[in-house]
N, CA, C and O atoms as CSV, one atom per row, in Angstrom:
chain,resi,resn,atom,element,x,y,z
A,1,UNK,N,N,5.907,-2.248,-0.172
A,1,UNK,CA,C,6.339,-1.139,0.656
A,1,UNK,C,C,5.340,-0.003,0.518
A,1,UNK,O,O,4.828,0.294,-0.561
A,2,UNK,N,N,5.109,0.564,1.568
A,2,UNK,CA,C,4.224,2.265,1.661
A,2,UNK,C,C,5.197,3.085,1.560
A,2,UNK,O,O,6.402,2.834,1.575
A,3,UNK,N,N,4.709,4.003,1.463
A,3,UNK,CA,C,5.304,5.208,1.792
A,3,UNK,C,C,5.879,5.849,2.862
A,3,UNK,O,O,5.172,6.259,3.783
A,4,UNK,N,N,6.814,5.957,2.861
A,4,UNK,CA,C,6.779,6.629,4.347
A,4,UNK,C,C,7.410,8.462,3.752
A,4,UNK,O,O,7.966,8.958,2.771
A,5,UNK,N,N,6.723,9.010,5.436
A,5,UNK,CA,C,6.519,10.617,5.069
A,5,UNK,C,C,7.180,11.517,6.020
A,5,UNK,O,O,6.748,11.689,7.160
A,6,UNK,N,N,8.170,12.059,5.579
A,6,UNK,CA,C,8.839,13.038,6.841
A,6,UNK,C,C,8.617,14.225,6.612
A,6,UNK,O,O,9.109,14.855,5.676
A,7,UNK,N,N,7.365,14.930,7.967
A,7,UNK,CA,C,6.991,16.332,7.371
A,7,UNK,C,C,7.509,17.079,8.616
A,7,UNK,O,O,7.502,16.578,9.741
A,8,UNK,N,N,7.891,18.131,8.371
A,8,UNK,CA,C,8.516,19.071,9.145
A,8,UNK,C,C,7.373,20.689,9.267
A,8,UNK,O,O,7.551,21.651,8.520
A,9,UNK,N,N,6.128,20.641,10.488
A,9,UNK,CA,C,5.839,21.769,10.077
A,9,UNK,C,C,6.079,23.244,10.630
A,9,UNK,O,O,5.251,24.154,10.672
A,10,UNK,N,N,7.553,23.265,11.087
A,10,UNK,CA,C,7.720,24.505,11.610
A,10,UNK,C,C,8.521,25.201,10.357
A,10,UNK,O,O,8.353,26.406,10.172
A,11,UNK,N,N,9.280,24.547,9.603
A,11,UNK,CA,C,9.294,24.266,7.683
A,11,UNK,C,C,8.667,24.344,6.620
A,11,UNK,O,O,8.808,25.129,5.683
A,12,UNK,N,N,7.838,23.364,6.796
A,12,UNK,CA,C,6.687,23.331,5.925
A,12,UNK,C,C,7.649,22.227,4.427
A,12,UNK,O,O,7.625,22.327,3.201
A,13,UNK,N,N,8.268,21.412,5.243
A,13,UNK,CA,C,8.467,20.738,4.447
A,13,UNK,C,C,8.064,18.850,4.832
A,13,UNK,O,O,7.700,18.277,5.859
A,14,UNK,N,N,8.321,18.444,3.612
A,14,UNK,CA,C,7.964,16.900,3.061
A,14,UNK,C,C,8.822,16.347,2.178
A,14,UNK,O,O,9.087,16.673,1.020
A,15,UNK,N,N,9.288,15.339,2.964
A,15,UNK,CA,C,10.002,14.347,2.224
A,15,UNK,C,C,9.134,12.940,1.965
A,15,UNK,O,O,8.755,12.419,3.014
A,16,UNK,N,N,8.890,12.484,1.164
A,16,UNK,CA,C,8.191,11.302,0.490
A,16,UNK,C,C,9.035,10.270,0.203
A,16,UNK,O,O,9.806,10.495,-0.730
A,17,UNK,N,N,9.097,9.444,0.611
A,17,UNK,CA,C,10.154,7.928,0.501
A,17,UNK,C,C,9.256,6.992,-0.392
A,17,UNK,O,O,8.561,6.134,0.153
A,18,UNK,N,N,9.263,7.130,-1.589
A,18,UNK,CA,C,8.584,5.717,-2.268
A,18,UNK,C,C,9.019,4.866,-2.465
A,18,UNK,O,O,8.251,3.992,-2.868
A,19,UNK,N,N,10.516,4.486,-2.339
A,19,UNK,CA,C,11.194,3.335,-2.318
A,19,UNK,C,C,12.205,3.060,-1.478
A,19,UNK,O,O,12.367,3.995,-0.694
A,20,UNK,N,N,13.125,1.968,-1.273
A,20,UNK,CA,C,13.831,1.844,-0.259
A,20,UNK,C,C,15.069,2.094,-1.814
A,20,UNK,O,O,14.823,2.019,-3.018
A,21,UNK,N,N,16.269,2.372,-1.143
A,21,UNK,CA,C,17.440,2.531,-1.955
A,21,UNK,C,C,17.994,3.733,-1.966
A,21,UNK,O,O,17.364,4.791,-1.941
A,22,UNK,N,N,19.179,3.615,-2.005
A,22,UNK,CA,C,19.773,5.264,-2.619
A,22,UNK,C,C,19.608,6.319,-3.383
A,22,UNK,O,O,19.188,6.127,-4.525
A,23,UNK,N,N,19.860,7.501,-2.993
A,23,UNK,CA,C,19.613,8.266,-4.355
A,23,UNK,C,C,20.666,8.213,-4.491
A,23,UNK,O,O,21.459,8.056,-3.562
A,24,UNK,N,N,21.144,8.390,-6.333
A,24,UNK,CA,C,22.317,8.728,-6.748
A,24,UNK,C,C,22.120,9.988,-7.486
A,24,UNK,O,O,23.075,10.758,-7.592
A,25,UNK,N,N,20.767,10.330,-8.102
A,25,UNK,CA,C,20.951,11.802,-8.828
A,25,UNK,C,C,19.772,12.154,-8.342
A,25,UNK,O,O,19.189,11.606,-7.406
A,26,UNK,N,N,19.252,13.469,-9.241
A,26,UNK,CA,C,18.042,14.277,-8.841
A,26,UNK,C,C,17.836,14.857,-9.706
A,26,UNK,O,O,18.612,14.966,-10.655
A,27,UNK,N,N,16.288,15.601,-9.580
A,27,UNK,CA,C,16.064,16.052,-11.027
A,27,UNK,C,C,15.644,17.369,-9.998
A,27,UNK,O,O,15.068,17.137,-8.936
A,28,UNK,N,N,15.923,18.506,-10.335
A,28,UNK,CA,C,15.055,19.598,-9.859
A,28,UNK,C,C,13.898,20.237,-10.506
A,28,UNK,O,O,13.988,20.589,-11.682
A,29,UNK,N,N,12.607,20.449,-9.701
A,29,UNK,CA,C,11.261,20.675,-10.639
A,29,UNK,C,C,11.455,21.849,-10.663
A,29,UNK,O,O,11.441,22.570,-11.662
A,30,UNK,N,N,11.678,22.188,-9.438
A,30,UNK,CA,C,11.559,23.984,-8.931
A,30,UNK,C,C,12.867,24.375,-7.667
A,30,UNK,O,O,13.950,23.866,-7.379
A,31,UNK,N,N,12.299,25.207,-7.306
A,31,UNK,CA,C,13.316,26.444,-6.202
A,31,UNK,C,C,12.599,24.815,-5.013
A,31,UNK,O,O,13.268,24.337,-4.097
A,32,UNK,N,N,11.331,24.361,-5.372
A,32,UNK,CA,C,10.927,23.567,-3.636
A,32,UNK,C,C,11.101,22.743,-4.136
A,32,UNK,O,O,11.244,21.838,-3.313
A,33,UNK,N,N,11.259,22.186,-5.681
A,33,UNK,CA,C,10.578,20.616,-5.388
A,33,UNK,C,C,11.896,19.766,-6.353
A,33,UNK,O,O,12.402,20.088,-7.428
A,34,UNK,N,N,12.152,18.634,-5.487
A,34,UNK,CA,C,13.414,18.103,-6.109
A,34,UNK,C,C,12.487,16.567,-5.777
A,34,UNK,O,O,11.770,16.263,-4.825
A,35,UNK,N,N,12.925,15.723,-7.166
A,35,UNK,CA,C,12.905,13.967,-6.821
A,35,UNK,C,C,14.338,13.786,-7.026
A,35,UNK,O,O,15.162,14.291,-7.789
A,36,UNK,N,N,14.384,12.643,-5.828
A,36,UNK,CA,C,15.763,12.191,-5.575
A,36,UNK,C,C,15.459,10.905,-6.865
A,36,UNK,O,O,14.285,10.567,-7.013
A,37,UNK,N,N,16.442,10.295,-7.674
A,37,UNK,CA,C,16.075,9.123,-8.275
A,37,UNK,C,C,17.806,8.494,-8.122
A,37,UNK,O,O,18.975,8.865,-8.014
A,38,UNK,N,N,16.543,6.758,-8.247
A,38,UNK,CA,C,17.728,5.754,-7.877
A,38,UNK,C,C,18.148,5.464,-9.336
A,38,UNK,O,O,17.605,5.915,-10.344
A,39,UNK,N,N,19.738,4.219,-9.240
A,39,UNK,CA,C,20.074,3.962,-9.733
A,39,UNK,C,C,20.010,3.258,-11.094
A,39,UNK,O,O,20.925,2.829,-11.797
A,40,UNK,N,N,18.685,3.256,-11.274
A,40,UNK,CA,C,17.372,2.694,-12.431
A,40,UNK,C,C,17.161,3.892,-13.339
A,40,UNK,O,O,16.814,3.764,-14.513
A,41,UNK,N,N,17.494,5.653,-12.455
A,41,UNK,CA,C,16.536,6.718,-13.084
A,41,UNK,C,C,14.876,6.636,-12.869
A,41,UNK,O,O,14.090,6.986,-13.749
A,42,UNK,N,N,14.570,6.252,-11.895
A,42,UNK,CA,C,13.305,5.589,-11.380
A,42,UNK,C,C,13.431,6.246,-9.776
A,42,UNK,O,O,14.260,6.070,-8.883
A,43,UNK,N,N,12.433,6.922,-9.857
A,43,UNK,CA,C,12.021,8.286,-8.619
A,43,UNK,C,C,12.308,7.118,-7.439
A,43,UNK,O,O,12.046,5.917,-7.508
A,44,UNK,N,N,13.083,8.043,-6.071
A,44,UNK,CA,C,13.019,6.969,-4.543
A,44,UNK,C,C,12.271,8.165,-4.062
A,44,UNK,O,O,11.064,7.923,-4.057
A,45,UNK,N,N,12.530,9.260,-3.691
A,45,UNK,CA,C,12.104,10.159,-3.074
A,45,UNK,C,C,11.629,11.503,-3.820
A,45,UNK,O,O,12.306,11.908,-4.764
A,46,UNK,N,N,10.221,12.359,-3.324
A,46,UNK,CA,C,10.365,13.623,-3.258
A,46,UNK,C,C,10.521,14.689,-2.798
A,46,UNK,O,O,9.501,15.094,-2.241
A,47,UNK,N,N,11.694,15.645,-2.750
A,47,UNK,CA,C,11.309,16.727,-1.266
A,47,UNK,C,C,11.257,17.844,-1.960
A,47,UNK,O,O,11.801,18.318,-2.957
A,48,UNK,N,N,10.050,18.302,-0.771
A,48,UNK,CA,C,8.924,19.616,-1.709
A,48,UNK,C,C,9.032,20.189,0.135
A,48,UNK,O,O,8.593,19.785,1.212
A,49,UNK,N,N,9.926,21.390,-0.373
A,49,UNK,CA,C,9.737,22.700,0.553
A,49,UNK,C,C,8.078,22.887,-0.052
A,49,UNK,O,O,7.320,22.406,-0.895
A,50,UNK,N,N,8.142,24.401,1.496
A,50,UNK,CA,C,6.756,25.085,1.482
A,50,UNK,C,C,5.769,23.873,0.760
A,50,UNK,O,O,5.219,24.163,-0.302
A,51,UNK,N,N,5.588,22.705,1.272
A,51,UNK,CA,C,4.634,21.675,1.103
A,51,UNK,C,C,3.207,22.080,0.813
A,51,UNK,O,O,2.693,21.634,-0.213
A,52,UNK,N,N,2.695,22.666,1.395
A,52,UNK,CA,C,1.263,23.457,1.448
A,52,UNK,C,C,1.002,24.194,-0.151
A,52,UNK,O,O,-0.047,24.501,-0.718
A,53,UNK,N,N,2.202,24.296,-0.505
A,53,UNK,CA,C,2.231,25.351,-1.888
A,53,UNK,C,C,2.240,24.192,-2.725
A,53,UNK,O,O,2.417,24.762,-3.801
A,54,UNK,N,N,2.205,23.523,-2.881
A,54,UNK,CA,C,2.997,22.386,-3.767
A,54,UNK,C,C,2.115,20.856,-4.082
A,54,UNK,O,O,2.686,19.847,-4.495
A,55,UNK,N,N,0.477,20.944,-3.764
A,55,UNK,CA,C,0.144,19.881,-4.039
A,55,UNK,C,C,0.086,18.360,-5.360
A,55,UNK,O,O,0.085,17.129,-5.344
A,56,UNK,N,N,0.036,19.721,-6.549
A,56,UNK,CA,C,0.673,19.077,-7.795
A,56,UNK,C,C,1.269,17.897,-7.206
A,56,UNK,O,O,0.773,16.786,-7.019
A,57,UNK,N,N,3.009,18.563,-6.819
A,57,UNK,CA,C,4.369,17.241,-6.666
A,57,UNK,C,C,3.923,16.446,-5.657
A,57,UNK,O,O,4.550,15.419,-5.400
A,58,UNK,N,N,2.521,16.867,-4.768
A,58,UNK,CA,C,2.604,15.423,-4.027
A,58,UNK,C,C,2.062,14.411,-4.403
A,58,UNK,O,O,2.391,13.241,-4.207
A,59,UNK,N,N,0.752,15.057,-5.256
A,59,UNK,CA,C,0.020,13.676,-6.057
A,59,UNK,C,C,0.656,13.353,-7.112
A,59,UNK,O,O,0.191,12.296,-7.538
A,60,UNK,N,N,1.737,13.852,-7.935
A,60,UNK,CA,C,2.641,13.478,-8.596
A,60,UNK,C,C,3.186,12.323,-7.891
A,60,UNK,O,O,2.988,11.260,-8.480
A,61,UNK,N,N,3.815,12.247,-6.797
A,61,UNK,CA,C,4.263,11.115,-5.997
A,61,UNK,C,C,3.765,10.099,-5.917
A,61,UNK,O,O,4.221,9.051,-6.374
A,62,UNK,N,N,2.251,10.304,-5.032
A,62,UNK,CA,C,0.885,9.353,-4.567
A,62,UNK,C,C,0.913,8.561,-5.918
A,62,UNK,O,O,1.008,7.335,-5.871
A,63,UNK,N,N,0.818,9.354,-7.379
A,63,UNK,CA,C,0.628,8.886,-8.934
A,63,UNK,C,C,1.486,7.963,-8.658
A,63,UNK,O,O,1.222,6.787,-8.407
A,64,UNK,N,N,2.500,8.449,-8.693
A,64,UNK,CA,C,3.634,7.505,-9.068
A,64,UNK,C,C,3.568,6.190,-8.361
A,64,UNK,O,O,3.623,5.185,-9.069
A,65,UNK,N,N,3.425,6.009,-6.674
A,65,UNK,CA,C,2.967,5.426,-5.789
A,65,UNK,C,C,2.032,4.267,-6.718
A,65,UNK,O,O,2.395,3.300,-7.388
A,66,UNK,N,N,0.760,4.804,-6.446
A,66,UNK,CA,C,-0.542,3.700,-7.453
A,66,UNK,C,C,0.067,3.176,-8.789
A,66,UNK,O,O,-0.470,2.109,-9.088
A,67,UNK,N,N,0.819,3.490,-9.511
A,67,UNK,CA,C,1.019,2.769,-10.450
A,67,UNK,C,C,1.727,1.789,-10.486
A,67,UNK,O,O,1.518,0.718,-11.057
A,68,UNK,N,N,2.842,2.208,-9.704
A,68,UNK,CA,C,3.964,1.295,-8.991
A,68,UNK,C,C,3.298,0.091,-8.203
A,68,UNK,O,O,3.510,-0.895,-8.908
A,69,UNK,N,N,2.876,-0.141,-7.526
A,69,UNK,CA,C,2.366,-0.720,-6.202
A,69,UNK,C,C,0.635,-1.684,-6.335
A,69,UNK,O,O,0.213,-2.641,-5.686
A,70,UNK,N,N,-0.005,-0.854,-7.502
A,70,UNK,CA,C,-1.381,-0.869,-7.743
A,70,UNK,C,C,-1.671,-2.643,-8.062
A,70,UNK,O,O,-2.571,-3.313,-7.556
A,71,UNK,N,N,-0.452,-3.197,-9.201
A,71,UNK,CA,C,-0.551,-4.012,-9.748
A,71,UNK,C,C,-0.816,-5.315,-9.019
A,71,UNK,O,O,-0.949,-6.362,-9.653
């Protein structure tokens, strides 16, 4: 699976789908940036308001992405 990316830019937001599945909890980083995680405790999604501000949590994601997927 890729990624798939829902960006909103009249928002300035991004949602990042790295996996298919539910979220059941979340961890909050900040005021923008929340990962949704599945039922494992293992990241599905990230959504990062004001996106533009926030590159860290996206290559945090992409990271997460390549390690996952790389093998």
């Amino acid at each position: 699976m890729s990624a798939e990316l829902d960006y909103d830019p009249t928002t300035d937001s991004l949602y990042i789908k790295l996996r298919h599945g539910p979220s059941v909890n979340n961890r909050i980083i900040s005021d923008d940036v929340v990962i949704d995680l599945g039922a494992d405790g293992q990241p599905v999604g990230y959504d990062i308001q004001h996106a533009s501000k926030h590159a860290d949590a996206i290559a945090e994601a992409l990271g997460y992405l390549h390690r996952s997927y790389a093998a």
